[in-house]
N, C-alpha and C positions, 0 to 999 in steps of 0.2 A: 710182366710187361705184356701190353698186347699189340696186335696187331688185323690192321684192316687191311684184306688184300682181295687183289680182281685175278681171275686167271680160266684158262691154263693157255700158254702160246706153244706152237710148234716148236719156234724157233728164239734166240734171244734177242733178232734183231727185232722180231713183229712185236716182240714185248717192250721194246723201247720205241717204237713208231705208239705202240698206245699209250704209253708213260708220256711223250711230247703231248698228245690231247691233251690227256686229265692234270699237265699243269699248272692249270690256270685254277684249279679245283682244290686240287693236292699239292702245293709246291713242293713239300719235301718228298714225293713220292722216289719211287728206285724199282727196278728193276733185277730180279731174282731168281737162283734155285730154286725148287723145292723139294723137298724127301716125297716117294711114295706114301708115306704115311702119311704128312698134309697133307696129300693129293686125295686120298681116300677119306680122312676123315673130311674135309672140304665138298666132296660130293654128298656125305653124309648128311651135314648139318649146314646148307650155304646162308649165308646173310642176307636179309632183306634188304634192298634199295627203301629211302625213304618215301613214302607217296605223297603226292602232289598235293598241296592243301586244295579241296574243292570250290573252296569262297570265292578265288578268281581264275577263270577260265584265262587260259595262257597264249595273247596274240599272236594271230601267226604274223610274223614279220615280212614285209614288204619286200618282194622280189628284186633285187636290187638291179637295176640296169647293166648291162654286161659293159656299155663303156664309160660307163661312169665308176670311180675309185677313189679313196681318202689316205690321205697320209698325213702324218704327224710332224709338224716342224717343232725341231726341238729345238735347235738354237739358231740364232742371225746375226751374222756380225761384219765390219768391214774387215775384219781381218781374215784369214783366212784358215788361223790357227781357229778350230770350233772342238770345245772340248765331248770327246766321247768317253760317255762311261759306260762301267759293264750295266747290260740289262737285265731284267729278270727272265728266267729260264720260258715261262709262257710266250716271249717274244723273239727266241734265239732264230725262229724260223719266216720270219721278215728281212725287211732287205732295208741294210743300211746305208744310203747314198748322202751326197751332198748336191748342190744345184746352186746357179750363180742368178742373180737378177739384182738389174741399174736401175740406181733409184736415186734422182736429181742430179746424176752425174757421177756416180759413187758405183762399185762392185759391189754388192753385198751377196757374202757367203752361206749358204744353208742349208743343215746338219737336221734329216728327215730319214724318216721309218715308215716304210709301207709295204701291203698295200691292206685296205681294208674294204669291203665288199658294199658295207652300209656306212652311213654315217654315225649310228647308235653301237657299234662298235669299234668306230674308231675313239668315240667319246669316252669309252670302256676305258680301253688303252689310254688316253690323254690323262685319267684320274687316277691310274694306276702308277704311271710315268712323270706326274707332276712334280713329287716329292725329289726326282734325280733332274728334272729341267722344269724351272720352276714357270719360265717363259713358253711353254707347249702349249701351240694351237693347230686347228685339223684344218687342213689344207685339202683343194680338189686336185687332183693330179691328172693332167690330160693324157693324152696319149703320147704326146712328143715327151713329158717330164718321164712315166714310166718307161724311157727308152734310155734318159739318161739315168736310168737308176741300175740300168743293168751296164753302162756304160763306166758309171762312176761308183763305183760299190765304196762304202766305207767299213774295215773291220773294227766292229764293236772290242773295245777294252777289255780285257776277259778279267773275271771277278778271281782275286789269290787260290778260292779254292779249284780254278779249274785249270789245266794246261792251258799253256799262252799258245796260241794259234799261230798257225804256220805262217810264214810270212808269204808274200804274194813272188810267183815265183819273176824271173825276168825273162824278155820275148822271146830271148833265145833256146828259154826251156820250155815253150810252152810245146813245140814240135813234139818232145820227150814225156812231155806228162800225157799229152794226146795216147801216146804209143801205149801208153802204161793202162791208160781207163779201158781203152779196149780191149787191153788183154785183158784187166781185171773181169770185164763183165764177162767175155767170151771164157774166163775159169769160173766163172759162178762166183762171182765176191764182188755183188754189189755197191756193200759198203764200202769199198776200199775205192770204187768208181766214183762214188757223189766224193768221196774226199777228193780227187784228184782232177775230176772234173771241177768242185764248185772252185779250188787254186786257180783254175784258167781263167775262171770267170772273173779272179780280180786282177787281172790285166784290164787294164781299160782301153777300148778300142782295138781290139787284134783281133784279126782278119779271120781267127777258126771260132771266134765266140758265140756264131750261132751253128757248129756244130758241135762245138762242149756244150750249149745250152740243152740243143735236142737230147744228145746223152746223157747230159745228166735227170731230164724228164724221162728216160728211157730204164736210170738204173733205176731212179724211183718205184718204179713201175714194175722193178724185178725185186725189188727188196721188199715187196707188197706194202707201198705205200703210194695206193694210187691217187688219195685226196693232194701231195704234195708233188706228183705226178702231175697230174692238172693244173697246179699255179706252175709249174714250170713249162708244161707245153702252152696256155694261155698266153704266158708273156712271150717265147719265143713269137708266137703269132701277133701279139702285138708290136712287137720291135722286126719282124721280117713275115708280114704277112703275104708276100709271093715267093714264088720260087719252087722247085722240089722238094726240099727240106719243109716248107710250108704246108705242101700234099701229105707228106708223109707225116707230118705232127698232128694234120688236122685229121685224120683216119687215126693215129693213136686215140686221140682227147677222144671220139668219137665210139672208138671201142671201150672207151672208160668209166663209157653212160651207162646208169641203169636200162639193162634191155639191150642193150646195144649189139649186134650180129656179130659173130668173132670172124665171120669170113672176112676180106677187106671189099672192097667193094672201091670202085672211082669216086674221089669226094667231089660233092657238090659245089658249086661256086657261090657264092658267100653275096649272100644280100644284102648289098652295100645300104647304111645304115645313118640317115644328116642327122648330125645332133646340132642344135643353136644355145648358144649361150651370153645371158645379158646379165654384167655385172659391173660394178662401180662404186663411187664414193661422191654423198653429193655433203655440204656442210656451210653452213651460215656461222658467224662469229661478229661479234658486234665488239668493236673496241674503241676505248672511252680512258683519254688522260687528262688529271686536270695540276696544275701547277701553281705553286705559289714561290716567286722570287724576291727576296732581299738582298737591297743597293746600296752600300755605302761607299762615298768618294771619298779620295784621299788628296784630289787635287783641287784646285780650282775657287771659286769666290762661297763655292758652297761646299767647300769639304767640312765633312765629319755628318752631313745631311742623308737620311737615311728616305732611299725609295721602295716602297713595295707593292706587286704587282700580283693577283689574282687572276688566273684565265684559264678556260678550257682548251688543250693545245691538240685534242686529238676526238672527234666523235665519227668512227666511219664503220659502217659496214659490208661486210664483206663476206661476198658468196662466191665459192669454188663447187666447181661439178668434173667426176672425172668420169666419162662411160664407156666401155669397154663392149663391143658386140662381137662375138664371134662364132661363126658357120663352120662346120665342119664334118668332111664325110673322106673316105680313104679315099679319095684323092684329093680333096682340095682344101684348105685351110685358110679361110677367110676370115677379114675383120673387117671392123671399122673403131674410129676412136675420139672421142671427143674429151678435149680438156679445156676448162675455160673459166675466165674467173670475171667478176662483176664488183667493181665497190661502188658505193657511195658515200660522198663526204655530206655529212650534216653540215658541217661548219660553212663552208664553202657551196652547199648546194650545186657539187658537181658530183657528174658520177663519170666512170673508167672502167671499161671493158675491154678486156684481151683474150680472144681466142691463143692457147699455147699450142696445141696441135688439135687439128680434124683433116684426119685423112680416112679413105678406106683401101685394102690390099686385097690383092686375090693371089693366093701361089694354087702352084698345080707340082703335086710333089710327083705328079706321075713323069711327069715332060720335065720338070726341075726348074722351073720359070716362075718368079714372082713380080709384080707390078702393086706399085703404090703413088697414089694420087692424094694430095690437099698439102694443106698446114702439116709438116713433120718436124723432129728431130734433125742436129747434121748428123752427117755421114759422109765417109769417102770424099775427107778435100776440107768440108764444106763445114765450116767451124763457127755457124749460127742455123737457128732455127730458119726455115725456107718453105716459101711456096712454091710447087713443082709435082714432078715425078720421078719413079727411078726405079728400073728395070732392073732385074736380077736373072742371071741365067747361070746353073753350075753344070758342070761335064759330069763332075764326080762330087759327091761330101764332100770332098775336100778342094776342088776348086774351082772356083766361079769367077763372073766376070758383072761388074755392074757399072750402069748407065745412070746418069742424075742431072738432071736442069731443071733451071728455075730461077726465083730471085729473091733476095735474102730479105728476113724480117726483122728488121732492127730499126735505129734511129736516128743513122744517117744518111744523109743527103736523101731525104724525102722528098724533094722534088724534081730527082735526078732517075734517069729509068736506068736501072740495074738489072744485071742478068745475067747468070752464069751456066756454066755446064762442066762436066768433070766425067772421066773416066776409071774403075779403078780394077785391081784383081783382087781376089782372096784367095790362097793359101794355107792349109791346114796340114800339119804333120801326118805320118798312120795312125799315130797312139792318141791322137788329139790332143795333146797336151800342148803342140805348138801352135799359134794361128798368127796369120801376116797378111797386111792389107797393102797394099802400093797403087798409090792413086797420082792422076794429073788432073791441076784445077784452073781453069780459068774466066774471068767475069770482068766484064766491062761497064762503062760508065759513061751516058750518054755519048757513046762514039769513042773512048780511051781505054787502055787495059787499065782496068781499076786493081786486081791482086791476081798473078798468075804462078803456081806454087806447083812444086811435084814432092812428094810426101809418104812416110808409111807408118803406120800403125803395128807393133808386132806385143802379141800376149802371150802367154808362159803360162801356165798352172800344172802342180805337179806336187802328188804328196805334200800338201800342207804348204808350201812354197808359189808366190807367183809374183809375176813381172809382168809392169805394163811402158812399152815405150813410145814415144809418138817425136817423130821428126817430120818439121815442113820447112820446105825451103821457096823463097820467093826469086823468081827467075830474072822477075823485071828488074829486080832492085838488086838482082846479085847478091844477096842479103839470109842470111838465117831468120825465120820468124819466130819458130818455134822451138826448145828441145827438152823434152820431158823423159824422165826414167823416175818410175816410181816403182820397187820392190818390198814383197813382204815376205818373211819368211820365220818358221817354227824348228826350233832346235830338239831334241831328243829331250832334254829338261823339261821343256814345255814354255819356254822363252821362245816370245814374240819379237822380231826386232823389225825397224820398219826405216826406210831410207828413202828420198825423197830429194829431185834435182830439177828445176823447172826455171827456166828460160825463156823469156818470151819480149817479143814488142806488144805494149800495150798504149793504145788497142792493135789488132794485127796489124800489119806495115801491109798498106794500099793507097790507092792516089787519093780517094776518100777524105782523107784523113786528113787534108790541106784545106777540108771545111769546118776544122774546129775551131773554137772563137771567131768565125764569120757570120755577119749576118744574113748571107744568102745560105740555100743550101741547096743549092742547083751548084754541078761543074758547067754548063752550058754558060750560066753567069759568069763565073772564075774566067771560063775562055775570052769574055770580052774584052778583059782586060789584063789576062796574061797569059804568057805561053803553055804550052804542056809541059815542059820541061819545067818549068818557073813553079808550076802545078803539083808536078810529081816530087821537085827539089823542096816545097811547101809542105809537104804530105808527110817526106821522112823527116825533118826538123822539128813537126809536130808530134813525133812517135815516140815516147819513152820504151827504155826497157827497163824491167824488172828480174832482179834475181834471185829464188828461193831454192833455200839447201837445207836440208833438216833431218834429223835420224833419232831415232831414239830405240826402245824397248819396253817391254811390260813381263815379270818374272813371276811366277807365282811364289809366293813366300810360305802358303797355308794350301790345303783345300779350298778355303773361302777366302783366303786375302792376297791381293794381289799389288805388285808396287810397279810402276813404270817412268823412265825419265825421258826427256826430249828436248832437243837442244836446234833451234832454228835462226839461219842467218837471213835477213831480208834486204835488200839494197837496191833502190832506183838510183838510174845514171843520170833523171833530167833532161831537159830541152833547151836548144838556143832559143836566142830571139827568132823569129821570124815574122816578118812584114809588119803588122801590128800588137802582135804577139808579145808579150815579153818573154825572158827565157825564165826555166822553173829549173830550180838548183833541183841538184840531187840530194838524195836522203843519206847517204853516207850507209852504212856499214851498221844496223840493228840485230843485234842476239837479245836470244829470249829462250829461259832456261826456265823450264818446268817440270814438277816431279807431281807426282797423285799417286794416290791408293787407295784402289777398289776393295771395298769389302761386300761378301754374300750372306744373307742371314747373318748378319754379327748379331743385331737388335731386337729380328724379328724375323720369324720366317720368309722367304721370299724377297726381305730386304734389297734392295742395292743401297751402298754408302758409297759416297766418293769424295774423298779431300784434295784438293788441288793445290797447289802455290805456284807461283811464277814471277822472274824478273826479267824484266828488259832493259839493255843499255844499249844506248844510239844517240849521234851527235844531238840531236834535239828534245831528248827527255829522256828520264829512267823512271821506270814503273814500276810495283810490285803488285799483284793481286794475290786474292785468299779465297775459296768457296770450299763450302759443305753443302753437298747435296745429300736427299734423305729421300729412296722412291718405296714406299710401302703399300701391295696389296691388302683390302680386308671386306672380305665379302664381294659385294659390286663395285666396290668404288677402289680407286687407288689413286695417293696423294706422292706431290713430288712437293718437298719443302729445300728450300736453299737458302743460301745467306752468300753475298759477295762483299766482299771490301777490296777496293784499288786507291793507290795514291799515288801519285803524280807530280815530279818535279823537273819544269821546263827549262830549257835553256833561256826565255824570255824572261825570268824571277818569277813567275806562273806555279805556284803550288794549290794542287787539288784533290781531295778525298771522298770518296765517293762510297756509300754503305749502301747493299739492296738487297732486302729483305723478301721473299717471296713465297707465293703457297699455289698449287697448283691442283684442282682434284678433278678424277673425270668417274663416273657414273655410268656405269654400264645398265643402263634399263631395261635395254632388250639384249640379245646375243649381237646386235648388229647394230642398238643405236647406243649412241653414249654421250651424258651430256658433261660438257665441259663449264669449269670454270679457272679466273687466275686472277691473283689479286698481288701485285707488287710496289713497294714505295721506293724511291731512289733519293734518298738526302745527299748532299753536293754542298761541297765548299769548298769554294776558289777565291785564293788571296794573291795580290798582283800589287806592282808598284804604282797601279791607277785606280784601281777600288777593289772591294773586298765582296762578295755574294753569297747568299746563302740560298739553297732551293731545295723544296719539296712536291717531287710529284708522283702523284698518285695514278696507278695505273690498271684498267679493269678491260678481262678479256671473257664473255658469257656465249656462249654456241650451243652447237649442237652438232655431231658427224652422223652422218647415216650410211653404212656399207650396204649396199644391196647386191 
């Protein structure tokens, strides 16, 4: 047997600081004795390194910008549970976080690896890493994201052959593991320091973590590993770029440059450095359905007479733009934002435009102050999109205080002038795992309180576990509006289980809302001829409530297969008459039991399969549906095929069957552009004790997305 080996080291720890390099080269490499006899004959006879083919002169690689960084999203999910497996030993010395971002109203979870210097090595990584996350794409990470990387660490799965990793200890112990690193360094046993230091660091959010950060940059540095030295003191300067602690890291990093004066010396103050950044999604889609219905009667001087109708029921296009700018230098963090969509109907020769948000913000992280103008998001209170502003000011991270007015963008009473304003607080725990909003809201309507609420928001995340609840309460109407608890949580199996309680008047209970089914839409009108009270008593008779309850789970049965059930109760209460109103019965009491099963690669690499079924019973119909979904990468392109069937029987003798066949492929052209297509039919048949139909329509969806 033979053997290829690099040597000699002083010590055995410098010989495994050079074994972590050359894993990416040698995986199975190891770290070793050896006899003076190897050592001698070794000097005798050493190996040659291979030489460089000459044919191509080897690029030097583009300097990478000091605050610009890449990281790897491995997986994205609403769930919370995000599966971590072990990684290969080339990557044990990255840092594994997750990170949360809202998307249409949604939390979405994400289970990310960084940091990487260029983009051409983060690509490295992506290719390597594909095979264990088949969904990996390389993400920019700003400066706020790698702050929560050091905030949120996640411990990577450790692969059977190696020790399971300590667990993270609790706050209580971190005072004691403190005590311990620093003895360890001050006895000479740096190794024993990054262990007990990098423990602190998976505390998330405690108060000594940029003093374990500095030492553990510090044992680095005594264990003569000064290249991992330097990603440690780097970040601490990016996650706490003032301070003493700041002085004293930036004179380490500084003594760690080639050249660099071992005296210390006063450090320099740091030339603040604006970076701009413009990116976005802009994408066109052209959608096009055409229909063909068959009529047969079963009453009348013409039953058993058969009608059939031809017709294009859909040609519009449709353009969305989303653009994102954002400024930024150590101290200030600005944007601006534009979302906004454009159709036009062929059919109809109309077109429709909606700005969704254009606002811009200015914070100043140094004073703690942000301010935001235009078209936004709600926020604090304010449970529709709005034009306005709203002021933000925090004491501490963890609590602040914000200001908001403006007037809401929706599509009642448009000819009534609305306007509101709100106050709220936030509240964040030490560990960050807790956060809590308490707000008061109030908006009036041409001269009346239109919805005056006091309300809170409170979130949860914590090991694999979170909780979102949101209570508002309507003051005017002495009335509950809202009450939501939506939890997720992951068991030690690796069971997902998900609970779900939401309570609401819909739409929200306000005086407003005494102009549905009228044909003014002015309250100034309403008042001429009725009272406020008559107004406000109009408003709540017109307000249904709704109530949704629903729980279910998802277990993994395999590696790659996974089963999940979920069981949801739905119930509208209905509305009286009022004034010319009639009243709308309620819906009674609907469950709807559904089970599916995910599989990964069963068929194909990269595959997703997903089988679904479901029934619903409720006083006015019971349903069953069926789908197969089928999502395959290959090459540039990747195809989503499905297949649905539903059937339908009414409480009216209303029976209807519905099959829809679908194909979906998108086209990746460039890294950024990708062209879409969709092609679906949906046959129908509905049989009734008044005639019987048949319908086929054909459905076509051709675009184009462009991420820039």
């Amino acid at each position: 047997m033979y053997f290829l080996r690099l040597g000699f080291f002083d010590s055995f720890e410098q010989a495994e600081s050079v074994k972590e390099r050359l894993l990416a080269h040698y995986p199975l490499a190891w770290a070793t004795e050896v006899s003076e006899a190897e050592h001698e004959r070794a000097i005798g006879a050493p190996a040659k390194a291979a030489p460089v083919p000459p044919s191509a002169p080897r690029a030097t690689p583009a300097k990478p910008r000091a605050d610009i960084a890449y990281a790897l999203n491995l997986a994205s999910s609403p769930s919370a549970a995000l599966p971590v497996k072990p990684l290969p030993a080339p990557y044990d010395g990255y840092r594994l976080y997750r990170t949360e971002t809202r998307q249409k109203g949604k939390i979405w979870h994400r289970l990310r690896l960084g940091f990487f210097p260029t983009r051409a090595e983060a690509e490295k990584a992506r290719r390597a890493l594909k095979s264990l996350y088949p969904d990996v794409w390389i993400a920019v990470a700003d400066a706020k994201e790698q702050a929560v990387a050091g905030e949120r660490p996640v411990q990577p799965t450790a692969p059977a052959r190696r020790p399971a990793a300590e667990p993270a200890p609790s706050t209580d112990e971190v005072g004691k593991l403190m005590a311990e690193g620093r003895a360890a360094l001050g006895a000479g046993r740096p190794v024993d320091a990054i262990r007990i230091f990098t423990r602190v660091l998976a505390v998330p959010g405690h108060p000594r973590a940029p003093e374990a950060l500095e030492l553990l940059g510090l044992a680095r540095e005594r264990n003569k590993q000064p290249d991992l030295a330097r990603v440690e003191y780097k970040l601490y300067l990016k996650l706490y770029p003032e301070g003493e602690g700041a002085d004293r890291v930036r004179q380490r990093l500084a003594n760690l440059e080639p050249g660099a004066a071992v005296k210390l010396r006063e450090p320099k103050r740091r030339e603040e450095k604006r970076r701009t950044e413009l990116f976005g999604t802009f994408s066109q889609q052209y959608y096009r359905g055409n229909s063909k219905v068959d009529t047969t009667l079963k009453t009348g001087p013409t039953i058993g007479e058969e009608e059939t109708l031809t017709f294009t029921d859909e040609s519009t296009l449709v353009n969305v733009i989303d653009v994102n700018a954002r400024m930024r230098d150590e101290r200030y963090d600005n944007r601006a934002v534009l979302s906004a969509h454009y159709n036009y109907d062929r059919l109809e020769h109309e077109d429709d435009s909606r700005v969704v948000n254009a606002y811009g913000e200015v914070k100043d992280r140094q004073l703690g102050y942000a301010v935001r103008l235009g078209r936004q998001p709600s926020t604090s209170g304010v449970l529709t999109r709005f034009d306005g502003g709203l002021f933000s000011y925090h004491f501490t991270p963890r609590i602040g205080v914000n200001l908001v007015a403006g007037e809401p963008v929706d599509k009642i009473a448009r000819d009534s002038d609305r306007s509101f304003y709100a106050f709220s607080v936030d509240l964040g725990s030490e560990s960050g795992a807790l956060g809590t909003n308490l707000y008061y809201f109030k908006q009036e309507i041409d001269g009346l309180t239109d919805r005056e609420a006091v309300g809170t928001e409170v979130r949860y995340f914590s090991n694999g576990s979170s909780v979102f609840a949101l209570v508002d309460y309507e003051t005017s109407y002495k009335e509950l509006n809202i009450l939501l608890l939506q939890g997720n949580w992951t068991s030690e199996g690796g069971t997902t289980y998900n609970l779900l309680y939401d309570y609401r008047r819909v739409p929200p209970l306000q005086a407003s809302n005494a102009l549905i089914g009228e044909t003014t839409e002015s309250i100034d009108t309403l008042l001429e001829t009725r009272t406020e009270e008559q107004i406000r008593a109009d408003a709540r008779d017109r307000t249904d409530t709704a109530k949704v309850v629903s729980g279910g789970f998802l277990h993994p049965l395999t590696e790659r297969l996974q089963a999940g059930l979920d069981v949801t109760a739905t119930k509208q209460l209905g509305t009286p008459a009022s004034g010319t109103q009639p009243a709308s019965p309620g819906t009674g009491t609907a469950w709807t039991y559904a089970g599916k099963l995910i599989g990964t690669g069963l068929f194909a690499k990269s595959a997703i399969t997903v089988f679904g079924v479901a029934h619903t019973d409720s006083d006015a119909f019971d349903a069953d549906s069926f789908a197969l979904t089928h999502r395959v990468p290959f090459g540039r392109w990747r195809a989503d095929l499905s297949v649905r069937y539903y059937t339908e029987d009414r409480a009216d003798d209303v029976s209807r069957n519905r099959l829809t066949p679908a194909l979906k492929l998108d086209y990746f052209w460039r890294e950024n552009v990708a062209l879409e297509f969709e092609y679906s039919q949906e046959r129908q048949e509905t049989t009734g004790p008044l005639q019987d139909e048949d319908s086929v329509r054909d459905f076509f969806i051709v675009g184009y997305r462009w991420d820039f």
